[in-house]
Each structure stands twice: as structure tokens, then as C-alpha cells.
C-alpha positions as CSV (number, residue, x, y, z in Angstrom):
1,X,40.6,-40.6,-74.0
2,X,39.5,-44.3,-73.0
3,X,39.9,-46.8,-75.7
4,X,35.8,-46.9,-75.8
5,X,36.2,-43.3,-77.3
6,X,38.8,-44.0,-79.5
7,X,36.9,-47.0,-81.2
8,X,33.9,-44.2,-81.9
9,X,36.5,-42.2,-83.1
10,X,37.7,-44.7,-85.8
11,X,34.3,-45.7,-86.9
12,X,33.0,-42.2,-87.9
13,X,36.4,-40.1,-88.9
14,X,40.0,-41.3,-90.1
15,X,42.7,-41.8,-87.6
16,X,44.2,-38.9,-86.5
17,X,48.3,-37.8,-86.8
18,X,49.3,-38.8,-83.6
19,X,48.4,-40.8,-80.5
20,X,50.1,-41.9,-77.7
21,X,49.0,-45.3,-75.8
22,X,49.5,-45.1,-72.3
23,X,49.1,-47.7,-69.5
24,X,49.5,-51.8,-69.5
25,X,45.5,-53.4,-69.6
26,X,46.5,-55.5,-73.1
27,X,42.8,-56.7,-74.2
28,X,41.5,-53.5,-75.5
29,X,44.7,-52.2,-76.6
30,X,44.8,-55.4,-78.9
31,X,41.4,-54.5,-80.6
32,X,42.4,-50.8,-80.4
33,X,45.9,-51.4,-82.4
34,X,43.8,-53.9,-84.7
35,X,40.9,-51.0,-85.6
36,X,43.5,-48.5,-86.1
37,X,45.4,-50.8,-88.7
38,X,42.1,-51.7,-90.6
39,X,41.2,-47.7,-90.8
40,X,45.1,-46.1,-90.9
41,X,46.0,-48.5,-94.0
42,X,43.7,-50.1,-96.6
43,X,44.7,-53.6,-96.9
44,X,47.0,-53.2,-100.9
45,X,49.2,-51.0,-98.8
46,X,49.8,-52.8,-95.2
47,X,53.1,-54.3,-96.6
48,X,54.5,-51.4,-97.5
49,X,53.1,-48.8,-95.5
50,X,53.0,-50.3,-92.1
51,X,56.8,-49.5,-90.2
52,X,57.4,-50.6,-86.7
53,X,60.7,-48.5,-84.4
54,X,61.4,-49.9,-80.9
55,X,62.7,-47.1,-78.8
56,X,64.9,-49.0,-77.1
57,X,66.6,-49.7,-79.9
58,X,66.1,-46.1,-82.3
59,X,65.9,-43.0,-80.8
60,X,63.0,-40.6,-80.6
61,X,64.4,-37.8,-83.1
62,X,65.1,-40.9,-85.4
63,X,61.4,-42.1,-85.4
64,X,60.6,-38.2,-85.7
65,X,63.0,-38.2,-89.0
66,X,61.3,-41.0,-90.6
67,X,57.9,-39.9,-90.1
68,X,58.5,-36.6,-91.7
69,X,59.6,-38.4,-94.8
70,X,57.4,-39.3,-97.3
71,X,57.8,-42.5,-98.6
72,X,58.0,-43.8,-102.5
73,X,56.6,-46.6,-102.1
74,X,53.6,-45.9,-99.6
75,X,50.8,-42.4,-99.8
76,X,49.6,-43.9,-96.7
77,X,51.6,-44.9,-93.2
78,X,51.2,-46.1,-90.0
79,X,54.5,-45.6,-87.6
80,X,54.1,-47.9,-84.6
81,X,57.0,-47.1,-81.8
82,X,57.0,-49.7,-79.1
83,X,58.3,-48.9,-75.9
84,X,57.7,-45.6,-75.7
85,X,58.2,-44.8,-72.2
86,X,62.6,-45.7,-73.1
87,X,63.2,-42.2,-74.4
88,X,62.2,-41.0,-70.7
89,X,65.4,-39.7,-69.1
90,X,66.8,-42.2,-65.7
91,X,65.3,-40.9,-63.0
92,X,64.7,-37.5,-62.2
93,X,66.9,-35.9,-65.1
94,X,65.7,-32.8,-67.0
95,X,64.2,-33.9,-70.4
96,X,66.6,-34.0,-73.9
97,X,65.2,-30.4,-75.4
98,X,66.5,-32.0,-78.7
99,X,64.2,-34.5,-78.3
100,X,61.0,-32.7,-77.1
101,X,61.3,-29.9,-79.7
102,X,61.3,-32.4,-82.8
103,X,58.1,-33.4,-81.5
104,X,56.9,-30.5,-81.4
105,X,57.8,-29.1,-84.1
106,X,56.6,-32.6,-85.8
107,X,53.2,-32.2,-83.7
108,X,52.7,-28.6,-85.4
109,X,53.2,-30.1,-89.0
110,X,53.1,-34.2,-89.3
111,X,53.4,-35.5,-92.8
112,X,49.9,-35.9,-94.8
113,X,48.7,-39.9,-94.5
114,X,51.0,-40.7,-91.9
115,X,49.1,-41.9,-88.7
116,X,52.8,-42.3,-85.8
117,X,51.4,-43.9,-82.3
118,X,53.9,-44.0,-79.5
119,X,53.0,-46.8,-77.3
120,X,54.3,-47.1,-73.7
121,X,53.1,-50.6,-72.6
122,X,55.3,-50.5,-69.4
123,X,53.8,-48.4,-66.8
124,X,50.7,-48.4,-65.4
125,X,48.6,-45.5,-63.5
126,X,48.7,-46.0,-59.6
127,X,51.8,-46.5,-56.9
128,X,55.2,-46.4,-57.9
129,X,54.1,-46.2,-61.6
130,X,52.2,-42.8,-60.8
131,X,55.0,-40.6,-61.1
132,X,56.6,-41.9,-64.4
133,X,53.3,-42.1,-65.5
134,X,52.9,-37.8,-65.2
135,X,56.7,-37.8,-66.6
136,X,55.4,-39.8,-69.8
137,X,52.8,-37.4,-70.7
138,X,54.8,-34.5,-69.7
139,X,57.4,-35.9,-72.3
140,X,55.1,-36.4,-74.9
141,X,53.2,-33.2,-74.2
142,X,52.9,-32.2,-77.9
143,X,50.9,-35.6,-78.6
144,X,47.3,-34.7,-78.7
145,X,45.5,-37.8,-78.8
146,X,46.1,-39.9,-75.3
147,X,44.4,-43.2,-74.9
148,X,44.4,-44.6,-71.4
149,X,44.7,-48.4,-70.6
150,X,43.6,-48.9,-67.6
151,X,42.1,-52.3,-66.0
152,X,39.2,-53.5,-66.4
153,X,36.9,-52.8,-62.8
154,X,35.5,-56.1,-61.6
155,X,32.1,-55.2,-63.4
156,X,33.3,-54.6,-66.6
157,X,35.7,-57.7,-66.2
158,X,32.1,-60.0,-65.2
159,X,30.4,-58.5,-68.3
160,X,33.4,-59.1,-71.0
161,X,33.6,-62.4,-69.7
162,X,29.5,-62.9,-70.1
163,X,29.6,-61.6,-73.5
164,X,32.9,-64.0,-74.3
165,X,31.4,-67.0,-73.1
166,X,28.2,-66.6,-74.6
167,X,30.0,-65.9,-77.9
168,X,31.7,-69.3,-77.5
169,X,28.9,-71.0,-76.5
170,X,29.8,-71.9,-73.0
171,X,27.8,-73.5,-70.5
172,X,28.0,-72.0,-67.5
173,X,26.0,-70.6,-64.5
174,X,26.9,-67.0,-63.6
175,X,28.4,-68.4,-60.1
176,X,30.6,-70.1,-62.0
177,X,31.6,-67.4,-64.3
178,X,32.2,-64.7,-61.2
179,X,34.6,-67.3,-59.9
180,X,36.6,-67.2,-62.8
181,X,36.9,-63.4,-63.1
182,X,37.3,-63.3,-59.5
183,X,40.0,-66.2,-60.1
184,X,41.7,-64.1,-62.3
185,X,42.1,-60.8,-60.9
186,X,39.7,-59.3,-63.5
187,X,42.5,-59.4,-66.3
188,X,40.5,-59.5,-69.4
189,X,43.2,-60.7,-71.6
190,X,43.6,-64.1,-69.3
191,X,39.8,-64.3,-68.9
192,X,39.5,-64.6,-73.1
193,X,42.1,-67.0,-72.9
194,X,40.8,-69.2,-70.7
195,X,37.2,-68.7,-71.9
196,X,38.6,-69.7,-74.9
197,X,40.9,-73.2,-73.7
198,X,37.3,-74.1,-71.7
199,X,35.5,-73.4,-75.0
200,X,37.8,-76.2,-76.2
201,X,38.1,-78.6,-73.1
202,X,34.5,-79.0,-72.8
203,X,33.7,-78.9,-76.7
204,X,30.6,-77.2,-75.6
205,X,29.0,-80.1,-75.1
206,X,29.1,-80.3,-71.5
207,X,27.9,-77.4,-68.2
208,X,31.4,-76.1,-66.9
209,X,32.2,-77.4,-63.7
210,X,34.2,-75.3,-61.2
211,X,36.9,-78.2,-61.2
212,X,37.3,-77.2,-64.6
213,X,38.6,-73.4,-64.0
214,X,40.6,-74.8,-61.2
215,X,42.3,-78.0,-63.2
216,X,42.9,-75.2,-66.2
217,X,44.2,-72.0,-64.6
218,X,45.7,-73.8,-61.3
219,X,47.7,-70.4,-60.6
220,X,44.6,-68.4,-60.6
221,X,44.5,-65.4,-57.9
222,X,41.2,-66.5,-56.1
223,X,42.3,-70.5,-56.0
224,X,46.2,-69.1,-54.6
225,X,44.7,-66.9,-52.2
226,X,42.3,-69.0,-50.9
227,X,44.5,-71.8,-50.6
228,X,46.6,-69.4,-48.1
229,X,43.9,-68.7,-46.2
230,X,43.3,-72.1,-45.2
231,X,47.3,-72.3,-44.7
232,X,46.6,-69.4,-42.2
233,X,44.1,-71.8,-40.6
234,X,46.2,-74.3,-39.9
235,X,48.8,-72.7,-38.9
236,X,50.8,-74.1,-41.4
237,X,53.8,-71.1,-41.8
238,X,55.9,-73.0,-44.6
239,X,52.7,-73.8,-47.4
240,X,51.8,-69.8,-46.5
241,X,54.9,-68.0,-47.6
242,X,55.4,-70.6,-50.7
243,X,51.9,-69.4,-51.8
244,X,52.7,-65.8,-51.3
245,X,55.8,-66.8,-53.4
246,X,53.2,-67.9,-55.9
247,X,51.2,-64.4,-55.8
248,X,54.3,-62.6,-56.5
249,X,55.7,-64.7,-59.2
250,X,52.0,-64.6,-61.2
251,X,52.6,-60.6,-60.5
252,X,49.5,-60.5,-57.8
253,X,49.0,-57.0,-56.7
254,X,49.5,-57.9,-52.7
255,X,47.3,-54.9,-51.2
256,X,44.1,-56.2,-53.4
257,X,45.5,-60.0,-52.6
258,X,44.6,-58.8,-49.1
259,X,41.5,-57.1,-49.4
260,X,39.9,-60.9,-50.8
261,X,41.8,-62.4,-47.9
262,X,40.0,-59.7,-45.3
263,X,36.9,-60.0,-47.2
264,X,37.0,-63.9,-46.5
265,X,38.4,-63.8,-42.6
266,X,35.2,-60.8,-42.5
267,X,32.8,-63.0,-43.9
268,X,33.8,-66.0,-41.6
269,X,33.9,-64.0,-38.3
270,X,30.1,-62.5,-39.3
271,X,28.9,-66.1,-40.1
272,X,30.3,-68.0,-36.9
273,X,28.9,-64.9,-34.9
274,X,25.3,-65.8,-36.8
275,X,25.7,-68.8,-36.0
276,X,25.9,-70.2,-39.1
277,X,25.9,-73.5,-40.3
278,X,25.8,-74.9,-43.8
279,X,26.8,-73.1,-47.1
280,X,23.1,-72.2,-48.1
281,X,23.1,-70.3,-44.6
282,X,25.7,-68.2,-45.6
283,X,24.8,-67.6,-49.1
284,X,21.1,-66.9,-47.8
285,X,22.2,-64.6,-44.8
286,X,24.6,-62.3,-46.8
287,X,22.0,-62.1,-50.1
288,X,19.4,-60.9,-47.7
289,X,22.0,-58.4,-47.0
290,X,22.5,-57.4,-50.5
291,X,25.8,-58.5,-50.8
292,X,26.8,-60.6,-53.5
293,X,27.3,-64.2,-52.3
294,X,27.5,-67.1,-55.2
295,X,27.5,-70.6,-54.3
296,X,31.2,-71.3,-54.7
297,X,32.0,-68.4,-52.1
298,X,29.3,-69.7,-49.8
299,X,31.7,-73.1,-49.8
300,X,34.9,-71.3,-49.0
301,X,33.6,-69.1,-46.5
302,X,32.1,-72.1,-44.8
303,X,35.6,-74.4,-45.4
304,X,37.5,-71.1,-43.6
305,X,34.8,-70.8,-40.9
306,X,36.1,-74.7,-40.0
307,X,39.9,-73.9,-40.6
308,X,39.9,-70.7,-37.8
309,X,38.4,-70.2,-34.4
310,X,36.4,-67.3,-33.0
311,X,39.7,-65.9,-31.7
312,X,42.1,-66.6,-34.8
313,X,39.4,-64.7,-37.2
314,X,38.9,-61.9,-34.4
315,X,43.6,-61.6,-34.4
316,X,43.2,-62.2,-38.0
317,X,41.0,-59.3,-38.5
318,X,43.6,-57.0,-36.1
319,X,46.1,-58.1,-37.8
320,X,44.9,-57.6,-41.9
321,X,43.9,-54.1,-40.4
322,X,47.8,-53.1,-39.6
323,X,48.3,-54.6,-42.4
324,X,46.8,-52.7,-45.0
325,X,48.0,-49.4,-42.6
326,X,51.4,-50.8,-43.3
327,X,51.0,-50.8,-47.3
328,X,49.7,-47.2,-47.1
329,X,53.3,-46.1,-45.3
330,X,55.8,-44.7,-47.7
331,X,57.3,-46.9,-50.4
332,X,56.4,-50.5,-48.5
333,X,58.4,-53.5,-49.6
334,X,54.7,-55.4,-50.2
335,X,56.5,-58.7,-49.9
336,X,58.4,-58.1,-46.4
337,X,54.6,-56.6,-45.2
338,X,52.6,-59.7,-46.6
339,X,55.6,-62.3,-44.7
340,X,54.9,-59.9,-41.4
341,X,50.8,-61.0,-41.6
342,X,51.8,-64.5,-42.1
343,X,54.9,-64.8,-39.1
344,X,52.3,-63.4,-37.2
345,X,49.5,-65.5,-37.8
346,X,51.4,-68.9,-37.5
347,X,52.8,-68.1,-34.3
């Protein structure tokens, strides 16, 4: 189930035995974990029934044990095991039978007003992930009730962050507020946070500036990659691979770090073959098109447009194609493909 179902769930029936959490988007796991404390325990019993297990610390048959124990102290429970993915076997090893029959056989019979959610915060759905990911819920088979955490697309990242800044009072043109979700990487837990820091910087007293989400999240995935393109464009090989060292250290997703970077090179080649001039040219031209062109991208299309010539955009283009071919090849090292693009644009 998505979290959106499991928040219906909660408001018109009581939380179920057992859940698993599954996948690493953090926001709506927050307000998911939060809900299911408010309806799991009322608020005289939270001290006492509320128990937290680590499973890299306690083993699964351990947790299992305490579950199907009723407590003295507490008629109602909720058993929250971190880490949940640690009682996978390494690697490809067969499953612990032990361990996957005292789940099952607590699945068939858990303990009256015990709620047990086994969260596994480490994995996420696609690439190298994928496989553990069908392991995890192979493992945990006899759980039920799975909640998926995936990321937030780029739409529902641009409405969170409309609704967020609206509830904070924030004033700020929608431009703007696409260039900060854009900026970072439509992760909805860093666009509350810094909704929230420009809630405070500005003391809503004062329109957000675009110098503001810059000067506050300096790291951010549109500024970083952007600021390699116009490295690319002047051939300047040293500032390019210390900002792809950046990406990687901020734990930037390099294949979609190089679909903005093609989108930008593709946007640059169309408006030099235009014959385009000026930023409003460029935000007119591609709106006309029906493609979403704000202000802000209209500037860095036009300041990439000056950084390459016809030719460079036209090799860069070649180039970002193998590129992404290369990323689809069979367990890629992303890093050594991303410092191949760059050698070979700064010959």
C-alpha cells in the first residue's frame, strides 16, 4: 500500500497487527510513524507501551518473543524494529527457517493490542537496491500490511512544496518555488527544511529572491549541476570533476544528474539554432511549445548558450547520448561513466 492509503487506513479503523515499512523517501514515513503512534497508543500509555528493537543489535526471533508477551504494565503496544532489512541473510544465502517460521507462526496469531512494524529504511526500489528489495519482502512474506516509500515524482514534490510554503507564509513566485524543488532533487524532507529556514531568513516580511535558495542550500542539485555545465563550457576539466565530487558526496543520483545536464545542452542547441537571443526569447519560444520554461531556466539556458559553441553543444549532445547507453550496461561504476563525459568534453 502507499502511505496515502495507510493514512485512510488510520483515520477510519485501528492499526492493524503488523506492517512492514519498506523503501527510504523519509517525509511521509515521518507523518506515517507519527499517525500510527497517535492511533496504536493513547497518550496515558505511550511511556509504557511504546518499545523500540534495532535489528542490528536483537535478532528477529527475539523481537518475535517479545511481541508475543503480554506485558503487565501496558494492554496496549506498539513494537517498532528499526533496521529491518539486518535480519536479511549476506548475499545470496538461503533464508534462517528459524527465523521465517516464528513469523509466521506470529503472523497467524499476534498478541491482542500489540501493533509490531518492521521498518527497513535502507533500501530503496530501483538499480542495485531492486534485488534486495524482492529479498526483503520475500523474507517478511508473512507480514500483510506493506507500505511503500517511494520518492516523491517531481509533481507531487512542486505541490508539497506549494502547500508548505503557503502554510508558512512564504512569498514567493511559482518560478521561484520550481527552482527550489528542481534544486533539490524533489526530496521532500529537504524541501520542508528549507521552506522552513527561508520561512525564518526572510521573516515573511520580504518576496524570496532566488539568491536566497542559492545562499541557503549552496549544495543544492540544480545550483551543482549547473555550475558543471558551465565548467563543461569552459573547458575547465579540474572545477568539473570537483563538482561531480560534490554530486556524489550530497548522494546525487548521477543518471538523473545527467538527464538536467542533457535537458540544458538540448535546450541550448534548439535556442542557438532559433536563433535566439535574450532570456524572454527562450522562455517565450519553448512556452509556445508547451514546455515548461520559468524565468530562472530561461537565464541558465541563455548563460550555457554563451559558455558552448554550436559544435561543443552538437559533441555534447553525442557524447550525453553514450553516456546514458553506458549507465544502462551491466552494473556501471556511475562515477568512472560521469569522469568519461567530462575527460571527454575538456579535451
Amino acid at each position: 500500500m502507499t502511505p496515502q492509503q495507510l493514512v485512510s487506513q488510520l483515520k477510519s479503523s485501528p492499526p492493524a497487527p503488523l506492517y512492514l515499512f519498506a523503501g527510504q523517501e523519509s517525509y511521509r514515513r515521518r507523518a506515517c510513524r507519527k499517525m500510527m503512534v497517535e492511533k496504536a497508543l493513547p497518550e496515558d500509555l505511550r511511556e509504557d507501551g511504546y518499545a523500540r528493537y534495532d535489528l542490528d543489535e536483537t535478532s528477529i526471533r527475539d523481537v518475535v518473543d517479545a511481541a508475543a508477551s503480554y506485558s503487565l504494565f501496558a494492554a496496549e503496544r506498539l513494537i517498532w524494529v528499526s533496521n529491518a532489512e539486518a535480519a536479511l541473510p549476506r548475499g545470496a544465502a538461503a533464508f534462517d527457517e528459524k527465523d521465517t517460521a516464528a513469523l509466521a507462526r506470529y503472523a497467524a496469531d499476534p498478541t491482542p493490542g500489540t501493533v509490531v512494524v518492521f521498518d527497513a529504511q535502507r533500501l530503496g526500489f530501483d538499480n542495485d537496491d531492486k534485488s534486495k528489495m524482492e529479498r526483503l519482502r520475500k523474507f517478511y512474506a508473512a507480514v500483510p500490511n506493506v507500505v511503500e516509500f517511494s520518492p516523491y515524482s517531481p509533481d507531487e514534490a512542486l505541490k508539497l512544496a506549494g502547500e508548505l510554503a503557503a502554510r508558512a507564509g512564504l512569498k514567493m513566485n511559482p518560478a521561484l518555488l520550481n527552482t527550489l524543488v528542481e534544486a533539490l532533487g524533489s526530496d521532500a524532507e529537504r524541501i520542508a527544511t528549507e521552506i522552513e529556514k527561508l520561512a525564518a531568513f526572510s521573516g515573511g516580511t520580504r518576496a524570496i529572491a532566488e539568491a536566497d535558495i542559492l545562499a541557503l542550500a549552496p549544495d543544492a542539485r540544480t545550483a551543482t549541476v549547473f555550475a558543471l555545465v558551465a565548467a563543461l563550457g569552459r573547458g575547465d576539466r579540474a572545477a568539473s570533476l570537483n563538482l561531480l565530487h560534490t554530486l556524489i558526496r550530497d548522494g546525487e543520483y548521477l543518471p538523473l544528474a545527467l538527464t538536467f545536464l542533457a535537458a540544458q545542452v538540448r535546450f541550448a542547441l534548439t535556442a542557438r539554432e532559433e536563433g535566439l537571443k535574450t532570456p524572454q526569447a527562450i522562455q517565450a519560444h519553448f512556452s509556445k511549445l508547451g514546455i515548461p520554461m520559468w524565468s530562472s531556466r530561461a537565464q541558465q539556458v541563455m548563460q550555457t548558450l554563451g559558455a558552448f559553441s554550436k559544435p561543443q553543444l552538437e559533441k555534447a549532445m553525442v557524447k550525453i547520448f553514450e553516456t546514458d547507453k553506458a549507465f544502462r550496461d551491466r552494473s556501471p561504476d556511475d562515477r568512472l561513466v560521469m569522469e568519461r563525459l567530462i575527460l571527454d568534453l575538456t579535451r
